[in-house]
C-alpha positions in Angstrom: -16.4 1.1 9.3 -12.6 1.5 7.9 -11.8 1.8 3.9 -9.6 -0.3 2.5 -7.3 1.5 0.7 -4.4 0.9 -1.9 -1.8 3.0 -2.6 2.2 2.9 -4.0 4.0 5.1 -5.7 3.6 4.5 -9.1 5.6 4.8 -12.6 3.4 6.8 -15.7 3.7 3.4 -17.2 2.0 1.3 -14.4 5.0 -0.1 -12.3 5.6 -0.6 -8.8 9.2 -2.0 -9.6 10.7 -1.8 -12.9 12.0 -5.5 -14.6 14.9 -5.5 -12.1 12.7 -4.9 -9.0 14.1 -1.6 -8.5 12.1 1.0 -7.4 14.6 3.8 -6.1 13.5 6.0 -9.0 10.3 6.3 -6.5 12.1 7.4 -3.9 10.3 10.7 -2.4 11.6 14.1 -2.1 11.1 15.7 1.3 7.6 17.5 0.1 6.6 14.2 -1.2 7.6 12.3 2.2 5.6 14.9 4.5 2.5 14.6 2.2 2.6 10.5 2.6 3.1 10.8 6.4 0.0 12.8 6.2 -2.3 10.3 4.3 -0.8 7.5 6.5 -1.7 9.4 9.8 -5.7 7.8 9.4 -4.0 4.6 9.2 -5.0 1.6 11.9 -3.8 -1.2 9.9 -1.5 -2.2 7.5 -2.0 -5.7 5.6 1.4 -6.4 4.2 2.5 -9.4 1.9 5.7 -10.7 2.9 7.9 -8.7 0.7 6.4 -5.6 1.7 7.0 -6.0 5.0 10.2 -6.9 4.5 10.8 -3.9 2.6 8.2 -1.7 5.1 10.0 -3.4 8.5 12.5 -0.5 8.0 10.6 2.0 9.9 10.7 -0.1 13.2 14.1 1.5 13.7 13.7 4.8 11.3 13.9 8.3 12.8 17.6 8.1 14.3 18.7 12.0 15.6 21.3 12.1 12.2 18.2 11.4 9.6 15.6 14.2 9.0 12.9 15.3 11.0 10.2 14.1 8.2 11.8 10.4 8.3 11.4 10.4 12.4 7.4 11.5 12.0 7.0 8.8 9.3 9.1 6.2 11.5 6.4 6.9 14.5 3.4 6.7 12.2 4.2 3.6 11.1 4.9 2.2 14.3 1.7 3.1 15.5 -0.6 1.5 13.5 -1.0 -2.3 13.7 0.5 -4.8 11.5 -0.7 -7.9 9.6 1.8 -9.8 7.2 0.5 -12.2 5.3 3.4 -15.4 4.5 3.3 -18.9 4.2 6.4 -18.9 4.6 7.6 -16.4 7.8 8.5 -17.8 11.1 8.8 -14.3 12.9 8.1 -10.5 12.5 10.9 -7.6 13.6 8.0 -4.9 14.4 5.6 -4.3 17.3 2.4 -4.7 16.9 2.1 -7.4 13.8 1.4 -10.8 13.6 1.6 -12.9 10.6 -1.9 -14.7 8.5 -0.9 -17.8 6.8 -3.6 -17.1 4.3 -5.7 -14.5 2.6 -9.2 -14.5 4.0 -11.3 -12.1 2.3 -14.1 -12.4 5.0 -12.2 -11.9 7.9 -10.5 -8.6 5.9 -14.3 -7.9 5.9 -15.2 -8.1 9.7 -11.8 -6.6 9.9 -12.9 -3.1 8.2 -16.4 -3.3 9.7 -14.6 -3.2 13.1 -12.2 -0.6 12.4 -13.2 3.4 12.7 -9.5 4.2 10.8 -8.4 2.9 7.5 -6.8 0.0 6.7 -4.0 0.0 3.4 -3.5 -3.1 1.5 0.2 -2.8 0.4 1.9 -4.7 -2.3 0.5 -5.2 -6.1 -0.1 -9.1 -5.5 -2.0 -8.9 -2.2 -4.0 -5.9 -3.6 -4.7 -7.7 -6.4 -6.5 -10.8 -4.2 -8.3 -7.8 -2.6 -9.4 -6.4 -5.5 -10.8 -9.4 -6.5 -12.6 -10.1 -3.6 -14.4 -6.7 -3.8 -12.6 -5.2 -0.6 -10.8 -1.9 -1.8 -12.7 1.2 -1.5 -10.0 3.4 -2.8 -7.5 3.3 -4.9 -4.6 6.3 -4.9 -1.6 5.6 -7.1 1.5 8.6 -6.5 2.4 9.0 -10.2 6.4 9.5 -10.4 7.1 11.2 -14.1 9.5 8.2 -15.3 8.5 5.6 -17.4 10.5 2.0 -16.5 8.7 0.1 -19.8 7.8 -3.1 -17.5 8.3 -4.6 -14.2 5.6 -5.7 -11.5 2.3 -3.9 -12.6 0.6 -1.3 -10.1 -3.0 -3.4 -11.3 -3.5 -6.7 -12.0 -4.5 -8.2 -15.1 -8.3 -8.1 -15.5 -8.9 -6.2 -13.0 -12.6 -4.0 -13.9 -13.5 -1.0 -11.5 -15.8 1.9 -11.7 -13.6 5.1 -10.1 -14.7 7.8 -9.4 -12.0 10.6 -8.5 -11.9 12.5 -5.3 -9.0 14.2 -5.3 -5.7 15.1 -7.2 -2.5 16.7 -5.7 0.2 17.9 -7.6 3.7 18.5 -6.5 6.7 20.2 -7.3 8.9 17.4 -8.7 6.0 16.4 -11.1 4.5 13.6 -8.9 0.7 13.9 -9.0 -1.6 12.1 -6.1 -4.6 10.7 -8.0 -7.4 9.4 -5.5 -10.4 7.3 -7.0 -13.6 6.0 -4.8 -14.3 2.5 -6.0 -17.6 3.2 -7.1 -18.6 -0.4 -8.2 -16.0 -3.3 -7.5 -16.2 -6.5 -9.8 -15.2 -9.7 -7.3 -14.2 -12.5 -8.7 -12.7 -11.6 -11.7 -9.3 -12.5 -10.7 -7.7 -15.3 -9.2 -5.9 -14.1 -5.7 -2.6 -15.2 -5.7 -0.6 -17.6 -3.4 0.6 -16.3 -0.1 4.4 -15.8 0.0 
C-alpha cells in the first residue's frame, strides 16, 4: 500500500505563497534541489489541484542541455511518475501521463493508495487540506525556508488536528531544515474540503 504524503517548501511562518502569491523566496539552491529529486524518486503519483499543475507542468519540458544537470534528473523524475489534476474547470493537460478528476473523491484516493506499492504526494495547500480532512495523509514533510513572509496561503488548513510523530529531520546548508512527521492518528472530518478549481 502507497502513503500519501504532503509536502512544500514552507515559510517559518506557515506559508506556501506569501499575500502576493509569490513564492520565489522558496526557490532551492542546488543542494536543496538534489535532496527533493531524491524524496520524489519513490514517487508513483502526483495528485495536483489545478494551480499546481499549472505551476508543476514545467517539468514536461525541463532539463534542456544549457540548464544544470540537477534540473534535467528532476525534469525525468517528474515525468515518470503519473499525473492526476484535479479541475472543474480544465479542458486539457500539457504532460504525459495525467488525466484530469472533476472532483475530489476521498474513496477512490483510498483504493488508489491500496493499489499503489510507491507513494503518492498530495500537492497544493487546498487539495491537502480536503485530504487531510478525509483522513488520507500519512505523512506530512514541510522544507522550512528561514524567511518569514507574515501571511499568504497557509501551509495547513484551519482546524486541522493531527497526532505527528517525527521521523526524520535534515538540515542544510542555506538553513532550510526537512521536518518529516508520520500521521500517527488523523481526525477526518474536521474540515470542510474545498471546491475543485
Amino acid at each position: 500500500m502507497g502513503r500519501l504524503i504532503y509536502s512544500m517548501l514552507t515559510t517559518l511562518d506557515g506559508y506556501v505563497a506569501d499575500a502576493h502569491g509569490d513564492f520565489d523566496w522558496g526557490m532551492p539552491d542546488p543542494e536543496l534541489h538534489r535532496y527533493l529529486e531524491e524524496l520524489t524518486r519513490p514517487v508513483h503519483t502526483y495528485l495536483y489541484g489545478r494551480r499546481m499543475y499549472e505551476t508543476m507542468v514545467f517539468w514536461e519540458t525541463a532539463g534542456t542541455p544549457d540548464q544544470p544537470a540537477f534540473v534535467a534528473e528532476f525534469a525525468r523524475t517528474w515525468r515518470a511518475a503519473d499525473k492526476i489534476v484535479y479541475s472543474r474547470t480544465l479542458e486539457t493537460v500539457s504532460s504525459e501521463r495525467t488525466r484530469i478528476v472533476r472532483e475530489f473523491d476521498p474513496a477512490a484516493v483510498h483504493e488508489l493508495k491500496a493499489s499503489r506499492d510507491g507513494d503518492l504526494t498530495v500537492d497544493g495547500p487546498g487539495l491537502a487540506a480536503a485530504a487531510i480532512a478525509a483522513g488520507l495523509v500519512d505523512e506530512i514533510a514541510p522544507v522550512l525556508v528561514p524567511v518569514v513572509v507574515g501571511g499568504g496561503t497557509r501551509f495547513l488548513p484551519d482546524g486541522a488536528r493531527l497526532d505527528l510523530e517525527l521521523a526524520d529531520e535534515r538540515r542544510f546548508a542555506n538553513g532550510a531544515v526537512h521536518l518529516r512527521y508520520h500521521v500517527r492518528s488523523p481526525s477526518a472530518g474536521h474540515l470542510t474540503p474545498p471546491a475543485s478549481a
